[in-house]
RODO-2510 file (C-alpha; in nm, 4 decimals, decimal comma):
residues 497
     n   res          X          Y          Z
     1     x    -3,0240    -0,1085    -0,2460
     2     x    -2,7002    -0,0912    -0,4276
     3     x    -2,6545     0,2633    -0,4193
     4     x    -2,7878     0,2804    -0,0771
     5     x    -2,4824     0,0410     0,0201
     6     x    -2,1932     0,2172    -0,2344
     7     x    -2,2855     0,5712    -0,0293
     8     x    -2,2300     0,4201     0,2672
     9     x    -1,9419     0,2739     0,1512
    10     x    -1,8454     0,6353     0,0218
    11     x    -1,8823     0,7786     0,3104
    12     x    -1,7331     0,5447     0,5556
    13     x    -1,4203     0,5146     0,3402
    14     x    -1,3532     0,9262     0,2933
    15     x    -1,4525     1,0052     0,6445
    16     x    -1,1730     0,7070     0,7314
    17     x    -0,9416     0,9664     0,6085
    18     x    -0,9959     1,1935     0,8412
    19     x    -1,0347     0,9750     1,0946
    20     x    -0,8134     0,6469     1,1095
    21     x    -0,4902     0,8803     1,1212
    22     x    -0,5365     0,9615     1,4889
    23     x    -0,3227     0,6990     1,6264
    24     x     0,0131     0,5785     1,4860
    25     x     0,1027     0,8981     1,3815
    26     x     0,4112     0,8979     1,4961
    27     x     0,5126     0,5317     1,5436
    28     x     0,4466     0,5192     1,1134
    29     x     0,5702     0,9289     1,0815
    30     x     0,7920     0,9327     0,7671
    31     x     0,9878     1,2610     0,9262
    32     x     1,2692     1,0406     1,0722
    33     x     1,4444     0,7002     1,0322
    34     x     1,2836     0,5372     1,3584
    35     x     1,4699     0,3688     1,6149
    36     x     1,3447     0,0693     1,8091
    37     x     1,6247    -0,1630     2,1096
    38     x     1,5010    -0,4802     2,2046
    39     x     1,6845    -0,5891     2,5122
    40     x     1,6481    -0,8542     2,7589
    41     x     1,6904    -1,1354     2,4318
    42     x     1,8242    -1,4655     2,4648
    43     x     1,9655    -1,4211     2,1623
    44     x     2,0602    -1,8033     2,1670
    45     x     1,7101    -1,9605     2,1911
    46     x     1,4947    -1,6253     2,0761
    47     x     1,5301    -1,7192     1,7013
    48     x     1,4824    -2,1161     1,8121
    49     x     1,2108    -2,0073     1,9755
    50     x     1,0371    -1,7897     1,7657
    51     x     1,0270    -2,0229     1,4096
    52     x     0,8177    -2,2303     1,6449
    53     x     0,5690    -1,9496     1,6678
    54     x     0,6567    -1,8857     2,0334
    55     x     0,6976    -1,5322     2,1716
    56     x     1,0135    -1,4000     2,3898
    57     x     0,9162    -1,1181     2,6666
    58     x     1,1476    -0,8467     2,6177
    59     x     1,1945    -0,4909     2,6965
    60     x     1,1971    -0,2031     2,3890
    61     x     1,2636     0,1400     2,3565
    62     x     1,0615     0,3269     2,0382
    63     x     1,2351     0,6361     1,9392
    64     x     1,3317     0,6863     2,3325
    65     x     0,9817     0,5164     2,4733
    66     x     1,0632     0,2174     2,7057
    67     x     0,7769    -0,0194     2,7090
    68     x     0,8270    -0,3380     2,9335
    69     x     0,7477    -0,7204     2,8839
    70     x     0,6741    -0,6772     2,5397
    71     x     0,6518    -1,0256     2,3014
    72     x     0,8621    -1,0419     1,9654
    73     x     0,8634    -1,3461     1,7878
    74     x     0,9976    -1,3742     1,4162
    75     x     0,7599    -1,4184     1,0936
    76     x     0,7639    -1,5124     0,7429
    77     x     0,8490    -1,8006     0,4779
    78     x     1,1224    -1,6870     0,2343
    79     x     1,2273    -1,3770     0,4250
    80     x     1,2579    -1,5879     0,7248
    81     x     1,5775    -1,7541     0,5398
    82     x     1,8244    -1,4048     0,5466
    83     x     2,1278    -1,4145     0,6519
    84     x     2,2834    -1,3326     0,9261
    85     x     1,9984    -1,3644     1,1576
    86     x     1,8390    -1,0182     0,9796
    87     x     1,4467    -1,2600     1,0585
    88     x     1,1398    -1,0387     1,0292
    89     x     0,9619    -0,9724     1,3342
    90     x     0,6256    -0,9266     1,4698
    91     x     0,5571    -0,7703     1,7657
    92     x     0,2504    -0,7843     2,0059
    93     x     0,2513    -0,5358     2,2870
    94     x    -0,0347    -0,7335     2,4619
    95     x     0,1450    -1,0994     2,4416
    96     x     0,2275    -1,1022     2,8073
    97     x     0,0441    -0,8055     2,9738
    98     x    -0,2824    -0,6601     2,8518
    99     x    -0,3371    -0,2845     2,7456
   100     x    -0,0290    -0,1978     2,6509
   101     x     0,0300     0,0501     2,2970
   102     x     0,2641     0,2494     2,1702
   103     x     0,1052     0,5854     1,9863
   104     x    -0,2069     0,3580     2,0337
   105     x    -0,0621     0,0678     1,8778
   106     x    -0,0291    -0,2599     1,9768
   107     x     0,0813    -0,4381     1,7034
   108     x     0,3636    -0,3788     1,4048
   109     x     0,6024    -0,6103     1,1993
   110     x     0,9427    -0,5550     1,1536
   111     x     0,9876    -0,6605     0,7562
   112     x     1,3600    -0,7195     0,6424
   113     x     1,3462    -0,6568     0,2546
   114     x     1,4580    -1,0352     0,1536
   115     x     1,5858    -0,9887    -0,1903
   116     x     1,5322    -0,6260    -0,2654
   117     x     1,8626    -0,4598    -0,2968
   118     x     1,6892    -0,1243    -0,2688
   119     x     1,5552    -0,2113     0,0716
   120     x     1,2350     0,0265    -0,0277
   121     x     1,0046    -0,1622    -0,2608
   122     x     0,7616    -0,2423     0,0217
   123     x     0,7265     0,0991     0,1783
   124     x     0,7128     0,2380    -0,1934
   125     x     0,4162    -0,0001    -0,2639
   126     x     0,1945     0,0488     0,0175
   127     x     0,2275     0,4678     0,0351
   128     x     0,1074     0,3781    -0,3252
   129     x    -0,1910     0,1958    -0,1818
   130     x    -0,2861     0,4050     0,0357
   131     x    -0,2829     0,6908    -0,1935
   132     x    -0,4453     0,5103    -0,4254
   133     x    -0,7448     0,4983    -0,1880
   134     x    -0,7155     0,1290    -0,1262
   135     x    -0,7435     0,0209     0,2277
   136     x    -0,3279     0,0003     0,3018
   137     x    -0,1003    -0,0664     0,6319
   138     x     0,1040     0,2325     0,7136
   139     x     0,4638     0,2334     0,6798
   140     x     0,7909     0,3863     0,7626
   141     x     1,1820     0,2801     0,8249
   142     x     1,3383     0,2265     1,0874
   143     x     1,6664     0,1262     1,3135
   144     x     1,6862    -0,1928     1,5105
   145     x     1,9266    -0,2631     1,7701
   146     x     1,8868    -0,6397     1,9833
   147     x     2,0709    -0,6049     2,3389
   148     x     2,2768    -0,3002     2,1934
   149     x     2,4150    -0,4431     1,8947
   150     x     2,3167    -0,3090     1,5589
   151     x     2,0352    -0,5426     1,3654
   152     x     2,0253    -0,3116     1,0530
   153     x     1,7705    -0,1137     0,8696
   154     x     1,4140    -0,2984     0,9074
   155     x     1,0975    -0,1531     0,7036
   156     x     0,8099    -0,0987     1,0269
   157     x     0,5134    -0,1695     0,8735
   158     x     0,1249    -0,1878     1,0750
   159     x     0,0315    -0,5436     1,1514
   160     x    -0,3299    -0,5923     0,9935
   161     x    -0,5877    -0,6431     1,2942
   162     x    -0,4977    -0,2745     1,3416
   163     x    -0,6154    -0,1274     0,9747
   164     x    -0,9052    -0,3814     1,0027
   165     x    -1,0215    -0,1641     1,3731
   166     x    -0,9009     0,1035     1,1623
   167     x    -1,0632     0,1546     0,8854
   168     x    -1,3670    -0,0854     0,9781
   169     x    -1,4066    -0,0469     1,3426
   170     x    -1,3650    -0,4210     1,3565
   171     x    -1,0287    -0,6084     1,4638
   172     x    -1,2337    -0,9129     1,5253
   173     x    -1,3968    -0,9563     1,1834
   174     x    -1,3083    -1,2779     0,9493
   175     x    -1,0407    -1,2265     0,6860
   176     x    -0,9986    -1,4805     0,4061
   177     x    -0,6533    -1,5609     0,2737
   178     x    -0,5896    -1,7426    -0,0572
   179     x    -0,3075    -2,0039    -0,0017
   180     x    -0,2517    -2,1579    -0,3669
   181     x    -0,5170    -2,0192    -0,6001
   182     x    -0,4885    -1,6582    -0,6660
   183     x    -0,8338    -1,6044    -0,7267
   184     x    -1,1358    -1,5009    -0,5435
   185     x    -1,3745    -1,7407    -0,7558
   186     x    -1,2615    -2,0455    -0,6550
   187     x    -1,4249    -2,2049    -0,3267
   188     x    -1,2603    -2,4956    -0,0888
   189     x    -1,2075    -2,5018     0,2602
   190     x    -0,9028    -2,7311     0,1892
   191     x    -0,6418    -2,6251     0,4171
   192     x    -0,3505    -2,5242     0,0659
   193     x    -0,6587    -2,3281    -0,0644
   194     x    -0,8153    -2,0894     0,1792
   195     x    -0,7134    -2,0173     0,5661
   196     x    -0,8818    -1,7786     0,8087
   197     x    -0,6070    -1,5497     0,8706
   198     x    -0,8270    -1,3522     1,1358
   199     x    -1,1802    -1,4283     1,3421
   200     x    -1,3858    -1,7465     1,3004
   201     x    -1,4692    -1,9131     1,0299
   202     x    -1,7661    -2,1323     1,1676
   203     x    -2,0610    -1,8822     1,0711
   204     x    -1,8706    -1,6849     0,8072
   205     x    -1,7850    -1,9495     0,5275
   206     x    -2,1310    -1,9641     0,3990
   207     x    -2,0899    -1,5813     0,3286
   208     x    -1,7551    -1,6102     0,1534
   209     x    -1,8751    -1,9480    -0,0332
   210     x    -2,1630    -1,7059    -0,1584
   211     x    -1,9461    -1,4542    -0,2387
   212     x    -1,7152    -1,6773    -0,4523
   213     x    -2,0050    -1,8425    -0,6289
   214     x    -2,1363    -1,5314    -0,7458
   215     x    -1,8003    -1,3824    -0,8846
   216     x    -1,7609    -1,7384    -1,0807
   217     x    -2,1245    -1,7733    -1,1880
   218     x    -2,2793    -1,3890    -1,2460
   219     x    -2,3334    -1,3221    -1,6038
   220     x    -2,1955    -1,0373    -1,8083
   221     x    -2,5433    -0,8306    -1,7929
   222     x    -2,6043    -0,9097    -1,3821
   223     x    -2,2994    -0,8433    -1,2752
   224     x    -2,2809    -0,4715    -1,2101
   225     x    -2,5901    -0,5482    -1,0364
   226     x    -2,5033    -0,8097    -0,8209
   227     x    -2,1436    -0,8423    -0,7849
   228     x    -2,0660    -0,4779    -0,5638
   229     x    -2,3191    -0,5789    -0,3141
   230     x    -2,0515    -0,9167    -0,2124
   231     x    -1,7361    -0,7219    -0,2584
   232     x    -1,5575    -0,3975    -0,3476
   233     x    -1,4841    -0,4726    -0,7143
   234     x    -1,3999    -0,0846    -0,7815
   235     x    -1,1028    -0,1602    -0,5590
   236     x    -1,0159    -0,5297    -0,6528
   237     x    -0,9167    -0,4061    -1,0063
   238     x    -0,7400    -0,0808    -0,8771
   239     x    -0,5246    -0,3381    -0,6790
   240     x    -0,4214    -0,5252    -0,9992
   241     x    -0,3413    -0,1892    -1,1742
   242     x    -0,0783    -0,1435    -0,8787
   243     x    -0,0205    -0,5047    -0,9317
   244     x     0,0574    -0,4714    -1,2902
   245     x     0,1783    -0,1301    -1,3386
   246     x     0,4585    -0,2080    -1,0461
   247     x     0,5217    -0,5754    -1,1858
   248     x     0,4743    -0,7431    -0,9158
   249     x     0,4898    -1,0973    -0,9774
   250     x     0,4107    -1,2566    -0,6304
   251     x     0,0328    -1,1778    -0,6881
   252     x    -0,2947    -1,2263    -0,9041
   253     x    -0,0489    -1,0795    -1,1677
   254     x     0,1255    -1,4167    -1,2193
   255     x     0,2036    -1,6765    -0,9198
   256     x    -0,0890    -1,8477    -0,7857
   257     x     0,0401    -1,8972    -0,4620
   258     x     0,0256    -1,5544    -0,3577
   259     x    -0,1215    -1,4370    -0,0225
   260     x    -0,4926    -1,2611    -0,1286
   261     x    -0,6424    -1,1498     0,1570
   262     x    -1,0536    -1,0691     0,1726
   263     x    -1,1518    -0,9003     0,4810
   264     x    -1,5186    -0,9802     0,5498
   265     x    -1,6667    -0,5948     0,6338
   266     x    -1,9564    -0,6619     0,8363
   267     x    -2,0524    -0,2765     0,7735
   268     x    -2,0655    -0,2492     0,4540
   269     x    -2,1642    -0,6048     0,4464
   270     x    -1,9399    -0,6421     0,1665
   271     x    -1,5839    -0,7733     0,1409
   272     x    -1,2744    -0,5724     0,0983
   273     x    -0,9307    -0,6791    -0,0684
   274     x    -0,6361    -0,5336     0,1984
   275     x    -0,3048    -0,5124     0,0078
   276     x    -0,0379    -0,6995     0,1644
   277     x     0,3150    -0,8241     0,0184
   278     x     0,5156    -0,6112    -0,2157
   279     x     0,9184    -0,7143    -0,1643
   280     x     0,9039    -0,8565    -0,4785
   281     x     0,6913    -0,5263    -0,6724
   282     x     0,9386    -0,2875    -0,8957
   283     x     0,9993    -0,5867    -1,1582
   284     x     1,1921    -0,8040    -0,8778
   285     x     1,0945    -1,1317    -0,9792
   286     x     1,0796    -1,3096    -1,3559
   287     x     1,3078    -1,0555    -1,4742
   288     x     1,4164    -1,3066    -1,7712
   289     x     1,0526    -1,3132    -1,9226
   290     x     0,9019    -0,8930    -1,7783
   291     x     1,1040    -0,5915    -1,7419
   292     x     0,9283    -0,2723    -1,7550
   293     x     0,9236    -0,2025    -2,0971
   294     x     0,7553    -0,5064    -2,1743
   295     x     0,4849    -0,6312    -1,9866
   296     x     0,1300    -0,4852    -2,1347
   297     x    -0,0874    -0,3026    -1,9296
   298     x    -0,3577    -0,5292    -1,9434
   299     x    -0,1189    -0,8751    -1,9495
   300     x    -0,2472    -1,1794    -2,1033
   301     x    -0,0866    -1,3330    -1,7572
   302     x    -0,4519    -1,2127    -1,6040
   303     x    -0,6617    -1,1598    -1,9244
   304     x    -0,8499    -1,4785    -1,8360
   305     x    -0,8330    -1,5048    -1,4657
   306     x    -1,1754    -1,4291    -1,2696
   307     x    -1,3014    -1,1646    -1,1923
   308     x    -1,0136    -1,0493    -1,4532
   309     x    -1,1347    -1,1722    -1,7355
   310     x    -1,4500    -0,9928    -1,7627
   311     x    -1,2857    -0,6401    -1,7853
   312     x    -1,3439    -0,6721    -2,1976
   313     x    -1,7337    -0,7563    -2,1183
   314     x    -1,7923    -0,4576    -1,8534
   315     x    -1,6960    -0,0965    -1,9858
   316     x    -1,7116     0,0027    -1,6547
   317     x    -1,4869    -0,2717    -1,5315
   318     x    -1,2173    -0,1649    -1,7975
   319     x    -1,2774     0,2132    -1,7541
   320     x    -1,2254     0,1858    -1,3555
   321     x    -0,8421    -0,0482    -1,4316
   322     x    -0,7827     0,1895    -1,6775
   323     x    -0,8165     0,4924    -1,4568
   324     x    -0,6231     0,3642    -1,1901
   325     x    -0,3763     0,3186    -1,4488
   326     x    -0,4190     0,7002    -1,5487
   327     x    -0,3707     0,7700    -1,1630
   328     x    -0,0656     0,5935    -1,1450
   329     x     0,0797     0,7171    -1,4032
   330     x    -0,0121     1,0989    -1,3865
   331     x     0,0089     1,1719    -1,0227
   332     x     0,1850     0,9242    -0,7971
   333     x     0,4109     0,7574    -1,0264
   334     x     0,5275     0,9699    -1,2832
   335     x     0,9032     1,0603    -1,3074
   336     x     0,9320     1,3576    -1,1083
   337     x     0,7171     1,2645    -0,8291
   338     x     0,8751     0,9334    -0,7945
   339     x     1,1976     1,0236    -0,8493
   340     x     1,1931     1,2882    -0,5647
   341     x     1,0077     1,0509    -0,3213
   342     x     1,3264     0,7818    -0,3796
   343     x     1,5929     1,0466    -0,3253
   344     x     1,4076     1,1383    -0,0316
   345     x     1,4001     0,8156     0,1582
   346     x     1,7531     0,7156     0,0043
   347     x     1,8660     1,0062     0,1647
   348     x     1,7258     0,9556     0,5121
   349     x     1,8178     0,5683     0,5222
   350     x     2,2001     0,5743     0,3571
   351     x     2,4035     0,6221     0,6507
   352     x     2,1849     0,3560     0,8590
   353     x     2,2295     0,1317     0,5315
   354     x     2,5978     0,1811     0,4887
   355     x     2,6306     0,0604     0,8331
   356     x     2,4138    -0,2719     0,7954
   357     x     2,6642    -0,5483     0,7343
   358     x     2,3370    -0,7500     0,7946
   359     x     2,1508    -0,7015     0,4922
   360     x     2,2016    -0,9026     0,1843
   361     x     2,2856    -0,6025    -0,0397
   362     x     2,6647    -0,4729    -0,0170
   363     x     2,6431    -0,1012    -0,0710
   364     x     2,7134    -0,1259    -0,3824
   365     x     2,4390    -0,3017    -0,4854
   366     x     2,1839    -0,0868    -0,2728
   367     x     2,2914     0,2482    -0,4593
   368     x     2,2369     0,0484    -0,7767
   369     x     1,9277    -0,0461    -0,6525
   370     x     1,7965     0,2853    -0,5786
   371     x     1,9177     0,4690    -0,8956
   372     x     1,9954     0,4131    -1,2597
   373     x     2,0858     0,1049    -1,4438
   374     x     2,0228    -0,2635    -1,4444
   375     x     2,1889    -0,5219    -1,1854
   376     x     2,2209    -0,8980    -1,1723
   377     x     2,0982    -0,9545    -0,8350
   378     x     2,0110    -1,2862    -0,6389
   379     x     2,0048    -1,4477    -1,0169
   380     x     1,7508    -1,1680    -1,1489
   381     x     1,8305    -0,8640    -1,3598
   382     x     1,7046    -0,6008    -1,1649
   383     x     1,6107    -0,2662    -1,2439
   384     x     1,7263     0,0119    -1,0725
   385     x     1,4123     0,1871    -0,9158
   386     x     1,4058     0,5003    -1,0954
   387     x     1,5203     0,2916    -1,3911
   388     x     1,2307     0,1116    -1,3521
   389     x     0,9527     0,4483    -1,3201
   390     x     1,0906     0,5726    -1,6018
   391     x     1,0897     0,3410    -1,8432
   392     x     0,7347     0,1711    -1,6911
   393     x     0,5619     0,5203    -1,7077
   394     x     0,6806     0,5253    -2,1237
   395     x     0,5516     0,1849    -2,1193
   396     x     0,1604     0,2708    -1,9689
   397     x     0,1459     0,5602    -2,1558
   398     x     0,2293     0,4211    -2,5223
   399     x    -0,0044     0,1374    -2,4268
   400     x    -0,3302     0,3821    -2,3118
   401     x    -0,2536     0,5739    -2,6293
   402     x    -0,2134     0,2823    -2,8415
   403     x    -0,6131     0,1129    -2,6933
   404     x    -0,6295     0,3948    -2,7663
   405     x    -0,7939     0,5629    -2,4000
   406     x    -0,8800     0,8830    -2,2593
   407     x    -0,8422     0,8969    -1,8935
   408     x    -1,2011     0,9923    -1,7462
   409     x    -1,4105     0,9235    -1,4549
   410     x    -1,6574     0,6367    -1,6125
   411     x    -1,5921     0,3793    -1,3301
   412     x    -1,7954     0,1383    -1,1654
   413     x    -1,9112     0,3871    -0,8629
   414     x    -2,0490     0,7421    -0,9055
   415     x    -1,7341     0,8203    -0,7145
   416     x    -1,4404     0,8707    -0,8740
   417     x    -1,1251     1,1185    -0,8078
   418     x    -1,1144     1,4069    -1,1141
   419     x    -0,9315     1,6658    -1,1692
   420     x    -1,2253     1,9205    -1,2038
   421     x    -0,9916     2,2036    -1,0916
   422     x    -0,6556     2,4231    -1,1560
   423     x    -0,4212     2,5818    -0,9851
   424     x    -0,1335     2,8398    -1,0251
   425     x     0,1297     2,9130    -1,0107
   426     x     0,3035     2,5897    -0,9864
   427     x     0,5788     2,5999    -0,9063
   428     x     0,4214     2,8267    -0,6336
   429     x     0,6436     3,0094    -0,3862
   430     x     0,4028     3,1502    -0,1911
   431     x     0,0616     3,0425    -0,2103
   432     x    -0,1429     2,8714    -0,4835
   433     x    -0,4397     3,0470    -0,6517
   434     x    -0,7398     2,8065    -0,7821
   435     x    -0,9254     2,8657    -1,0786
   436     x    -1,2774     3,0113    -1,0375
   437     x    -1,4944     2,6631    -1,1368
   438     x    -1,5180     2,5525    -0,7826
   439     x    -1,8318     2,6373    -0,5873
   440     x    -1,9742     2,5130    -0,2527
   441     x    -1,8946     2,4640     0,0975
   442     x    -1,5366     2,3620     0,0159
   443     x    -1,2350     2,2039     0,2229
   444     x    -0,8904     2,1100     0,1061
   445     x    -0,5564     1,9077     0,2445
   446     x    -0,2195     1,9099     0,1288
   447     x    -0,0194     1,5976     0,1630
   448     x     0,3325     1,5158     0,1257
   449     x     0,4545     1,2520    -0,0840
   450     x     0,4364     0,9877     0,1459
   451     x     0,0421     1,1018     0,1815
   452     x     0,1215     1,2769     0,5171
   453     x    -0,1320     1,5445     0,5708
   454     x     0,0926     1,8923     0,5963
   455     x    -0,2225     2,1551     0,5757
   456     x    -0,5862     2,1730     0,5722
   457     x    -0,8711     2,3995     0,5934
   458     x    -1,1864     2,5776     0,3909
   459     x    -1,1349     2,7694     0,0699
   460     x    -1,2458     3,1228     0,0505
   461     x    -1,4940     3,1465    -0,1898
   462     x    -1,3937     3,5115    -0,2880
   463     x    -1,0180     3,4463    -0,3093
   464     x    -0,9334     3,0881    -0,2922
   465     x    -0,5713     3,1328    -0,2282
   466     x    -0,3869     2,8876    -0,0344
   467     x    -0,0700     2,9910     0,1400
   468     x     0,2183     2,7576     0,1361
   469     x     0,4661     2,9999     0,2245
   470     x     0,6077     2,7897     0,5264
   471     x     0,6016     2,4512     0,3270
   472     x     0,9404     2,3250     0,2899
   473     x     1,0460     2,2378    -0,1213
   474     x     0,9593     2,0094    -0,2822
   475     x     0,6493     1,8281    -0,4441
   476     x     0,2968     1,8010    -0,2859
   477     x    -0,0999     1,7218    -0,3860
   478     x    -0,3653     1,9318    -0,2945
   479     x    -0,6959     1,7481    -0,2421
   480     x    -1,0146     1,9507    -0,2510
   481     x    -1,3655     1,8420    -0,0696
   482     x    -1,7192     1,8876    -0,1309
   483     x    -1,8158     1,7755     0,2128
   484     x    -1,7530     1,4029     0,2294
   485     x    -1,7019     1,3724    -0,1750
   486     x    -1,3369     1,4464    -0,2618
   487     x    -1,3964     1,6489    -0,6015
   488     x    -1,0661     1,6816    -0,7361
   489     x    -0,6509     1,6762    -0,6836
   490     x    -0,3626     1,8455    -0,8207
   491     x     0,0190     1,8045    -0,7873
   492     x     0,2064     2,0804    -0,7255
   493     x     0,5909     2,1970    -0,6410
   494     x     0,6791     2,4387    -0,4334
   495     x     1,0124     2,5997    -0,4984
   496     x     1,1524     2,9056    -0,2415
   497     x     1,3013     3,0078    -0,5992
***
């Protein structure tokens, strides 16, 4: 039965790639710096209004798209305190008149990047995610003008119901959110411990009281056996390795009052951790005790938290964190990579930036932010961000060598991302040649750094050449499919030099 259920699982979650990107293309494209006008705002009552929980119809233009009697309201808890008005929004398209979507969208948030002087630690976080093959929200920047007059630089970021009819086919489905434990093994239905953040919790608890029971209760030599049929574990602890290796303290890593949400998949019949939350990731918060250079990559912090504390116990458990880890930091958050994705989106924001006397950095502080250096921010020393990449990539690899660990594909699942293939030249001007170890019915995609898919297509079995003449410069992955069953990725550059 269990592999029965983890090739579904397989199945459903790769052909999701291909799939779930068909709408919200362009309302979450990464090409441009959106812009989205609210007008028709009582600007005098709409943030009274809206920290009651109580929408204001309103009229907005997306990126030159007018789309009437539209409800914003404003969201959060901390980030709901910035200054100057800068609130977080949410936005419902359907509020006041059914049926209405943008690029097949009808909801988004409008985050404001409380406290992060780089204004890009959440995007950063969830293109991670979602690269990382974990079920993420889609993000991208954008403008945000209320009645004409300039709001600032917002980060535009999916609202959840739409991943969960995503990726599940199922916006209806019951979603479990951890108020003030952290963990997924303790069971209440005291309001401070669990909420249902989505559907109805009536005939579902049973199934998530089941679910925690068995994570607290399973011993060592059942649990490989029983514990993937009640949730994705494979992706629980590839969600702490993002946790960890991108120090982010509001989370399992450290604060028990972080938001853990558990989306009850009534397909796989499993549940599913969603990511959600990452101002704070890039070492923001308890800067005085962590900074990259210090904080182990498997922390004591979480050593004995459940299901944490049985990745000692489980090779396969340890192996699966452990090659996330080895993910992270040899294809989507090493130096170069990184360091070109930041200079990227600090180029396409700066100007819109400069211009936001809303936001709580001064400009100062947001180039600091972005680059080089350390900066006492808010009461924290912050690192810059590529500060922080390249001293927390020396960190994760003295620490694998030191276990010491080989990165492999020993995981949980029989499924697991390798790199069973080369390529060359790279830097390729042209086209990229593959080595001659692939065989099969074959497909490939190229994304960008932000995971956007810029090519795909079959490989010629006598060749296998890819052209990339017409890519612009810069650094991309190249994802190769057996079917259904990805099979191997490689980074390359291409340079018109």
């Amino acid at each position: 039965m269990k592999k029965i259920i983890l090739f579904i699982v397989l199945i459903t979650a790769t052909s999701s790639n291909f799939i779930k990107a068909q709408t919200g293309n362009v309302l979450f494209g990464d090409a441009i710096i959106h812009e989205i006008r609210f007008d028709n705002v009582d600007t005098s009552t709409f943030f009274l209004l809206a920290n009651k929980g109580i929408y204001s119809m309103c009229k907005i233009t997306i990126d030159g798209t007018v789309i009437d009697s539209v409800g914003a309201t404003t969201k959060g808890n901390i980030s709901w305190n910035h200054s100057n008005n800068k609130r977080p929004l949410k936005i419902d398209m359907n509020e006041f008149v059914s049926g209405k979507k943008y690029d097949g969208i009808k909801k988004f948030y409008l985050h404001n990047s409380y406290e992060d002087p780089s204004l890009m630690r959440e995007k950063l976080t969830y293109d991670i995610c979602k690269q990382m093959g974990l079920q993420s929200l889609r993000t991208a920047f954008s403008k945000v003008y209320i009645n004409n007059v300039y709001w600032g630089v917002y980060t535009l970021i999916e609202a959840k119901d739409e991943l969960y009819k995503r990726d599940f086919n199922n916006k209806n489905s019951e979603v479990y959110e951890s108020l003030d434990l952290g963990s997924p093994c303790i069971f209440s239905q005291a309001p401070f411990d669990w909420a249902v953040a989505n559907g109805n919790p009536a005939p579902t608890w049973p199934r998530f009281q089941m679910l925690t029971n068995k994570l607290a209760t399973t011993s060592v030599s059942q649990y490989l056996d029983t514990i993937p049929e009640y949730i994705n574990i494979e992706d629980f602890f590839k969600y702490q390795a993002v946790n960890v290796y991108l120090l982010n303290f509001d989370s399992f890593l450290a604060f028990n009052g972080n938001q853990l949400y558990l989306f009850d998949s009534i397909f796989e019949d499993r549940f599913q951790i969603i990511p959600w939350d990452f101002n704070a990731s890039f070492g923001l918060w308890n800067t005085s005790s962590y900074n990259p250079n210090t904080l182990d990559i498997i922390p004591t912090l979480i050593s004995s938290k459940c299901p944490f504390d049985k990745i000692n116990a489980i090779p396969q458990l340890k192996n699966t964190y452990l090659d996330a880890m080895c993910l992270l930091k040899n294809n989507y958050c090493d130096t170069l990579t990184f360091n070109n994705k930041i200079t990227m989106f600090y180029n396409q924001i700066k100007t819109a930036v400069y211009s936001d006397w809303r936001k709580e950095p001064t400009n100062t502080e947001f180039d600091l932010g972005v680059n080089y250096g350390y900066q006492v921010y808010l009461g924290n020393n912050v690192p810059g961000l590529k500060t922080f990449i390249n001293e927390r990539w020396l960190k994760i690899k003295t620490d694998l060598e030191n276990i010491p660990y080989t990165c492999s594909t020993a995981g949980i699942e029989s499924y697991t991302i390798s790199n069973s293939f080369l390529i060359f030249p790279n830097p390729a001007t042209t086209s990229l040649t593959l080595n001659q170890n692939l065989a099969g019915n074959l497909t490939y995609k190229i994304v960008n750094l932000t995971g956007q898919e810029i090519q795909s297509g079959t490989i010629n079995q006598t060749e296998k050449q890819i052209s990339v003449s017409t890519f612009s410069d810069g650094v991309y992955f190249l994802q190769v499919f057996e079917g259904y069953k990805p099979i191997g990725q490689q980074k390359f550059i291409k340079s018109s030099q």
